[in-house]
N, C-alpha and C positions, 0 to 999 in steps of 0.2 A: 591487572585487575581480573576475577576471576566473575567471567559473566555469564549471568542465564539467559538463554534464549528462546522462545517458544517460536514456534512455525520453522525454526533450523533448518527442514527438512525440505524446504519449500522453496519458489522462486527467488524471492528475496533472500532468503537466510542462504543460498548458493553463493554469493555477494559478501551478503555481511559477516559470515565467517573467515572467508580467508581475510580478508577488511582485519577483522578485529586482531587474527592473528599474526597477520604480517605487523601490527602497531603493538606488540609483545604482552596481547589480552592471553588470557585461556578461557577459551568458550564448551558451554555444558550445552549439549543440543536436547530438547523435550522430542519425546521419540511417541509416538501412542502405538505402532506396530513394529515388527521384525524388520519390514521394508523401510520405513523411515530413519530406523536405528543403524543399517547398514551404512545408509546413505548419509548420515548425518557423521560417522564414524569413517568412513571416506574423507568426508570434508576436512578431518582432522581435529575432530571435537569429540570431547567427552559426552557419554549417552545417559542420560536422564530419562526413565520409562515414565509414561505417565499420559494424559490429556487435558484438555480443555474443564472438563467434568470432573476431574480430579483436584478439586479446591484446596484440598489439605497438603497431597502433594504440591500443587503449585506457590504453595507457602515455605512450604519447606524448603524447595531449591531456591525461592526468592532469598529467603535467609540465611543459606550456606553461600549467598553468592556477594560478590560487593557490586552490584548493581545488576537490571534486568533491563532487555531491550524485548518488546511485547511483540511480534510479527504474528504467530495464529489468530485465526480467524478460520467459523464453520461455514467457508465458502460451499460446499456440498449443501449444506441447510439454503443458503441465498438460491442456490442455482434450483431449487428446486420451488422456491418462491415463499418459503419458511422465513423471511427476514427478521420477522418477529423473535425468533427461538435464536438465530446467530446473533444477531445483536444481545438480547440478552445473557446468552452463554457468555458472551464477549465483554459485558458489565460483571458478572459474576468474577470472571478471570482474574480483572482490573481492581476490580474490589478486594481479593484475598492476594492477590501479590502487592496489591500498597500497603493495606493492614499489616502484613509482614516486616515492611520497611519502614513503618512510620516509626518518625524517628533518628531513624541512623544515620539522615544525612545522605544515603547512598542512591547513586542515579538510578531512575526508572523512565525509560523511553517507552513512548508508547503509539500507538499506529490510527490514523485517521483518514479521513480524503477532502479533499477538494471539491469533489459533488457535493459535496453537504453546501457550501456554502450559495449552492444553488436556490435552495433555499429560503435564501435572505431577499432574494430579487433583485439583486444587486445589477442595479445599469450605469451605463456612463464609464466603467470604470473596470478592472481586475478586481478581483478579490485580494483580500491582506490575510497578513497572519493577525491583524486585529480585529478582522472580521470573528464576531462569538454567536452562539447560538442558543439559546437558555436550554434548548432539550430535545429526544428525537429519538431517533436511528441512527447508533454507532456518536450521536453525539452526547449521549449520557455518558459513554465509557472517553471521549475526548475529554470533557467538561469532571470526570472521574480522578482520570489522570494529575490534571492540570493543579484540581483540588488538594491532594494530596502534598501537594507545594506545602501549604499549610499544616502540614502534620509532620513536618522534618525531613520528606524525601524531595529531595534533588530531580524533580521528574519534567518531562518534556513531552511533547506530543508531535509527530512528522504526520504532516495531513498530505498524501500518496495524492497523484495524480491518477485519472482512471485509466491511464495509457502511460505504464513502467514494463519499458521495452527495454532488450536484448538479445542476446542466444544464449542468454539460459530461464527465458520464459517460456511454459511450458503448456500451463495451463492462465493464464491474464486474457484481458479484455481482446489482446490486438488479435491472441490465437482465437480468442472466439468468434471475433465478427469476421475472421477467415473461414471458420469451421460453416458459420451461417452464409457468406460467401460464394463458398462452395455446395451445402443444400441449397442457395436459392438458383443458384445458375447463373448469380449477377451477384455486383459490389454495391450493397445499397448507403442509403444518405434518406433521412426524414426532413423533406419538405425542400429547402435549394441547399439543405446542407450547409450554409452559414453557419451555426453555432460554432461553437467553439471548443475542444478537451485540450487543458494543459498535458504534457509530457515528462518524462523524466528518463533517463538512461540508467537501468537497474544498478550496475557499479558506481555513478554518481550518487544514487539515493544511499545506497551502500555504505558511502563515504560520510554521507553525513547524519546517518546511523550512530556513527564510530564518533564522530565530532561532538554529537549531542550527547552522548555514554560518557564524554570523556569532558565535557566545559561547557554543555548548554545552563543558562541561569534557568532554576526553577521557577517551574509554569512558564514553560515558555510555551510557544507554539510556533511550531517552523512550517516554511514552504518546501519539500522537494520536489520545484517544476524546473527544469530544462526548460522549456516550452511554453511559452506561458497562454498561449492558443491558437492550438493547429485547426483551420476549418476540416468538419468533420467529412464535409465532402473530398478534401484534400487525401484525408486518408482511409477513404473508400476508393479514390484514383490510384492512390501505391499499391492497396491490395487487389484490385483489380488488374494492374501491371504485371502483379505478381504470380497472378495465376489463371494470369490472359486469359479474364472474362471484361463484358462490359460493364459500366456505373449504370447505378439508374436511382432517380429517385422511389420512395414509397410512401405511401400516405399513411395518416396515423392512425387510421382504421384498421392499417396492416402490418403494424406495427409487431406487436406479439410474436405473429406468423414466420415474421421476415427476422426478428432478431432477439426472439426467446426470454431471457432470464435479463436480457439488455435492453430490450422495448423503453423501459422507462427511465434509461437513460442516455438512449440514444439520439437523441434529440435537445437536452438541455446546454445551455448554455453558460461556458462554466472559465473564461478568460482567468487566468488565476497569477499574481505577483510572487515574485520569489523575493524581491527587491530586501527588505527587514531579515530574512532570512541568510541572503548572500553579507550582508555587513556584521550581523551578528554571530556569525561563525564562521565568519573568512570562507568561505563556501561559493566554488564557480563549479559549474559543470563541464567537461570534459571532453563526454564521450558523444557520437553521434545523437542527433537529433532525431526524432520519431520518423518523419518521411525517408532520409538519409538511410536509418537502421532499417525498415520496409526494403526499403530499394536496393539494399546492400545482397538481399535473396537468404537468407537460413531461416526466415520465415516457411519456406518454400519449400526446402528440402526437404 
């Protein structure tokens, strides 16, 4: 299968390229600079120039391709607290690469999270992949995806845990609230740090990347959690071990200060199932578990 990928160049696509083409895919990687197109071209994949704002282009490769797996996202817009502009750039994407495939039958995977279902207020319980959300942030282009069911594509949705760890994350959540970490002089935790963030092992999520490309039933919606919830203070103790400071908690007045572009999500409570997911695509996790992967040190290095 000859497949398009967007964000190639990125953490994830470090994974789900060699993934795809160890399982005898050819993957086209969307490149927006020289440095992405190097690296994407490393990985063993054909280079596709273009971006997220390139609508036309992102139709085009969707159409010269027999399926698409959706990984970019204008995480520089989030980080700067623009959520507004990355979620929409990210429905626009979603929109002109299903438009492209309606129709044909051919697989489109597409990329979500698990916070969302924060959302819902969900107690008592984990969140499902049947948990839905009529609309939002990043859940128009979920609820996008999944639509396109109905118009002849094959399409699926992986809703990411906010903590998909490995050594080859670079720039993800767990490098950040290390980077914050290390400005604040301490490992912090909002309130006793109870809450909870699902996990997942980047090569694991990788794998069923490749699973859902290749036999997910359209509109689906899949778990990739390892993890189904690591307390958050748990892993402010790993990075704190890691870079022998102490934990401390911080209140939510200081939230912001202590942990940036992640303040409003460092605190929620987000227990998440894989269960619908692991049976419907023979799908087990593998690789180390969040604390485990912390504690193993490339974190560090």
């Amino acid at each position: 299968m000859r497949v398009f990928v967007t964000g190639a160049s990125g953490h994830i696509g470090a994974a789900v390229i060699p993934e795809l083409l160890s399982a005898g895919h050819t993957v086209v990687g969307l490149a927006r600079s020289d440095g992405s197109a190097a690296v994407i071209a490393e990985r063993g994949a054909e280079v596709r120039r273009g971006d997220l704002d390139d609508l036309a282009g992102l139709a085009d490769a969707a159409a010269d391709a027999d399926g698409v797996i959706h990984l970019a996202f204008k995480h520089d817009s989030m980080a700067v607290g623009d959520m507004a502009a990355a979620g929409a750039a990210d429905l626009a994407a979603v929109d002109a690469i299903g438009d492209a495939l309606a129709g044909t039958g051919k697989p489109f995977v597409g990329t979500s999270g698990t916070l969302l279902l924060a959302g819902l207020g969900i107690t008592g319980r984990p969140g499902t992949e049947a948990d839905v959300l009529d609309g939002g942030y990043r859940i128009d282009s979920e609820n996008a995806v999944v639509g396109f069911a109905d118009r002849g594509v094959r399409s699926s949705v992986l809703r990411l845990p906010p903590s998909v760890h490995s050594d080859l994350d670079r720039q993800g959540f767990v490098r950040a609230l290390i980077g914050f970490a290390r400005d604040n002089g301490f490992a912090g935790y909002l309130g006793d740090g109870s809450n909870r963030w699902p996990a997942v092992h980047t090569r694991d999520a990788a794998r069923l990347y490749r699973l859902a490309l290749e036999s997910a039933p359209a509109g689906t919606r899949l778990h990739a959690v390892g993890d189904e919830g690591v307390p958050f203070r748990d892993i402010a103790e790993a990075i704190g071990r890691g870079i022998g400071m102490s934990t401390a908690a911080v209140e939510s007045v200081d939230a912001d200060r202590r942990f940036g572009f992640l303040a409003g999500f460092a605190g929620l409570d987000n227990p998440t199932s894989a269960d619908i997911t692991r049976e419907v695509m023979d799908w087990k996790p593998e690789f180390p578990g969040l604390i485990d992967d912390i504690d193993a040190g490339h974190y560090f290095v």
